[in-house]
C-alpha positions as CSV (number, residue, x, y, z in Angstrom):
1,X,0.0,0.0,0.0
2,X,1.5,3.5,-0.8
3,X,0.7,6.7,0.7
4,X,0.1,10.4,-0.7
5,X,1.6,12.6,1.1
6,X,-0.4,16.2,0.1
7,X,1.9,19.9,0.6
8,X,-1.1,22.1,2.2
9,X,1.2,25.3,1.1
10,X,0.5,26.9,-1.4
11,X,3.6,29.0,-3.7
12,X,3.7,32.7,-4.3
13,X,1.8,33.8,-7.5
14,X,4.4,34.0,-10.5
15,X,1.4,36.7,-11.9
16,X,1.9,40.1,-10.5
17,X,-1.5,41.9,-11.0
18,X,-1.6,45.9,-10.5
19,X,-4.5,47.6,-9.0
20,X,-7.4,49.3,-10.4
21,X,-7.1,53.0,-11.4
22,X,-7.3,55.4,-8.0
23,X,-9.9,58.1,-8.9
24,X,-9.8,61.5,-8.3
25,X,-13.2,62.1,-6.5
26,X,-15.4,60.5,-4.9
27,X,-17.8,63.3,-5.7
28,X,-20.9,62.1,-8.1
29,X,-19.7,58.3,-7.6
30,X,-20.7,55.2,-5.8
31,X,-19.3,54.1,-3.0
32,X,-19.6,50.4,-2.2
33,X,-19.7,49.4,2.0
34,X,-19.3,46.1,2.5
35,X,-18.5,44.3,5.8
36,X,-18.4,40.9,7.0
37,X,-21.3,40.5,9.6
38,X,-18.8,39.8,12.4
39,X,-19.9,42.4,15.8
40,X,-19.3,46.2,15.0
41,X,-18.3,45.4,11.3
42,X,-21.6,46.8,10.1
43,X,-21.5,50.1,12.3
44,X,-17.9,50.2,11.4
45,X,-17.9,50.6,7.5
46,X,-21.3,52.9,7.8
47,X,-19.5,55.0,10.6
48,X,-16.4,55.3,7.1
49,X,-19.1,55.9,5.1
50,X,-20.1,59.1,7.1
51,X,-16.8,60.5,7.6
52,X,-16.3,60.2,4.0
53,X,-19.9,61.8,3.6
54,X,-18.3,64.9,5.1
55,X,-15.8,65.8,2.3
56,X,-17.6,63.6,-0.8
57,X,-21.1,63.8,-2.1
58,X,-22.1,60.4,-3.3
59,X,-24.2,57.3,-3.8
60,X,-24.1,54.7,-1.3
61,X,-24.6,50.6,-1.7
62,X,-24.4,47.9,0.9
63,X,-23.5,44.5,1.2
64,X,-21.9,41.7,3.2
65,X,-19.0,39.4,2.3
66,X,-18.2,35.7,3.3
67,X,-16.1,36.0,6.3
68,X,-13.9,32.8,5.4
69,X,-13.7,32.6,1.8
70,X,-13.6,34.3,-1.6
71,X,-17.0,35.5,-2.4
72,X,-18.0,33.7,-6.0
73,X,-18.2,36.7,-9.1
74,X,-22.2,36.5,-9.3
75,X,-22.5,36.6,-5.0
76,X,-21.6,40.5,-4.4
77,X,-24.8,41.2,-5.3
78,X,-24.7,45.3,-7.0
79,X,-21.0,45.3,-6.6
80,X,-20.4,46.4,-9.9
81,X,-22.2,49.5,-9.7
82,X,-19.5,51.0,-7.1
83,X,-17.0,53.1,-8.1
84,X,-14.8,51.8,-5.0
85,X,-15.8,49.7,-2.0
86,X,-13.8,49.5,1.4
87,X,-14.2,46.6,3.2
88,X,-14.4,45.8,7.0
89,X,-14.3,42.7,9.1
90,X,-14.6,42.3,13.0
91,X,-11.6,41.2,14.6
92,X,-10.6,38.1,13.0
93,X,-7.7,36.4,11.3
94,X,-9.1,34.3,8.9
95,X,-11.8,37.3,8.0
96,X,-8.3,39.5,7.4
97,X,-7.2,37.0,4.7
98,X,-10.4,36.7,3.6
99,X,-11.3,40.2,3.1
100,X,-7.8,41.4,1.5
101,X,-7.9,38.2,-0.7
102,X,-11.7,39.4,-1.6
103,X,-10.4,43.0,-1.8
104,X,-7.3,41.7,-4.8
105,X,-10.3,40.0,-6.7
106,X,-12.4,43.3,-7.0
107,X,-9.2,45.0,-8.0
108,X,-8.8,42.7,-10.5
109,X,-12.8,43.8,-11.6
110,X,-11.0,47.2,-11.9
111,X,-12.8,48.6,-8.8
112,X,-10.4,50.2,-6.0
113,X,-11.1,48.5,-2.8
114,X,-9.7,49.3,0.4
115,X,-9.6,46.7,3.1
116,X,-9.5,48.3,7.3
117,X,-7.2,46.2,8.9
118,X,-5.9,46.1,12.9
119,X,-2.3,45.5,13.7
120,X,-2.8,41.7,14.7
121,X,-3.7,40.6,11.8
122,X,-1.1,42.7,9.4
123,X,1.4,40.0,9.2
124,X,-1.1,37.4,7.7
125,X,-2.7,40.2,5.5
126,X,0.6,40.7,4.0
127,X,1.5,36.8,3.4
128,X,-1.7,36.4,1.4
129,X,-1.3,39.8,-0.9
130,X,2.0,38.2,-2.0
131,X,0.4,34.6,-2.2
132,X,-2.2,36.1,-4.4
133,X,0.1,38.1,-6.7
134,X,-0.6,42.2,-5.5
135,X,1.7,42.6,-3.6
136,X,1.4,46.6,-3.9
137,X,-2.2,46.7,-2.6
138,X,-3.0,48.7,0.4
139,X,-5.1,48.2,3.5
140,X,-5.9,50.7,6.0
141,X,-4.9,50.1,9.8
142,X,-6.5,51.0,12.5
143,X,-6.5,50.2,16.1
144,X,-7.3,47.0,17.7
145,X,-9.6,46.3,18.9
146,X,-12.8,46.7,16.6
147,X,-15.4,44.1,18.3
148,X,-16.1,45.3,21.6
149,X,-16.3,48.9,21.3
150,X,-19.0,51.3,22.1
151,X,-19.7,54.0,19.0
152,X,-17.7,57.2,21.2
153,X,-14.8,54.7,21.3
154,X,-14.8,53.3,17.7
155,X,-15.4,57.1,16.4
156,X,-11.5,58.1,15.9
157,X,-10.9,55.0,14.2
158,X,-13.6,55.6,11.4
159,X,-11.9,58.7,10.8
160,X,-8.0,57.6,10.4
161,X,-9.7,54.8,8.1
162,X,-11.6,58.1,6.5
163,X,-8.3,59.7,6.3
164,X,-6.9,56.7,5.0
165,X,-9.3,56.4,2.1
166,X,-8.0,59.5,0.3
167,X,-4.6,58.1,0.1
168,X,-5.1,54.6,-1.0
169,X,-8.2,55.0,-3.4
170,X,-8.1,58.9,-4.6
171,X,-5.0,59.4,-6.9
172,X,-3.3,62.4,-5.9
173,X,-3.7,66.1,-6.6
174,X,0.1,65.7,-8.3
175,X,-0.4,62.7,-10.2
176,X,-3.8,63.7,-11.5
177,X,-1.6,66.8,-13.1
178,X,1.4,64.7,-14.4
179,X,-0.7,62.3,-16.1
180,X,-2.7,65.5,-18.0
């Protein structure tokens, strides 16, 4: 009798993909808020939303994402009508992977996605952006935690995820005029 010994790793993507195009304004688009349904993932990404909603005047949809696994093309539901979508996940390791591996695949749609990451999780976000082949994608960290915290507490974190936003998904001011 023989045996089949099975290598649960899995190489590096020879395929480096590049992002979608950044845009330059969130003003007149749509702004896709998806989260994963863990606690305070919901509040989280709406509580982006409206700090974004401060500077930006756009169109809003919603969904949620699989927590542990890529979501299938034809399961994001209105997806395709966003012009960018940030993504956010309770406090969670395998919903990190998850949610940057999910944020690759809408890149790869062309629509800029920004995953909001805490510092526990950055070391396994980072192994599966260079597993996946984009290795130049960007997440936005905040502070852990994200799951037990009351709205006052979890307020400054929206923000710097806010904050965040511009420089990951708008193209900036200086390469909007160099590329004129």
């Amino acid at each position: 009798m023989s045996m089949i010994v099975l290598d649960p790793t899995q190489e590096p993507s020879p395929a480096s993909h590049s992002g979608a195009p950044r845009l330059d304004t969130l003003n007149g688009k749509t702004l896709g808020l998806w989260n994963n349904a863990k606690i305070n993932a919901a509040k989280f990404v709406e509580m982006i939303g409206e700090e974004l909603a401060r500077d930006f005047s756009f169109e809003v949809v919603r969904g949620v994402y699989n927590p542990g696994r890529l979501m299938e093309a034809d399961e994001w539901g209105e997806i395709d009508r966003c012009d960018a979508v940030v993504l956010v996940n309770g406090d969670c390791g395998a919903c990190s992977t998850s949610g940057i591996a999910n944020a690759i695949e809408l890149e790869k749609r062309g629509i800029p996605a920004m995953l909001v990451v805490t510092p526990p999780f950055i070391a396994a976000v980072k192994a599966t952006v260079e597993m996946r082949g984009m290795p130049d994608i960007q997440w936005a960290r905040v502070d852990h935690p994200i799951a037990q915290l009351d709205e006052a507490t979890l307020s400054p974190r929206a923000v710097e995820a806010a904050r965040q936003f511009h420089d990951i998904i708008l193209q900036p001011a200086t390469a909007r005029s160099q590329a004129a």
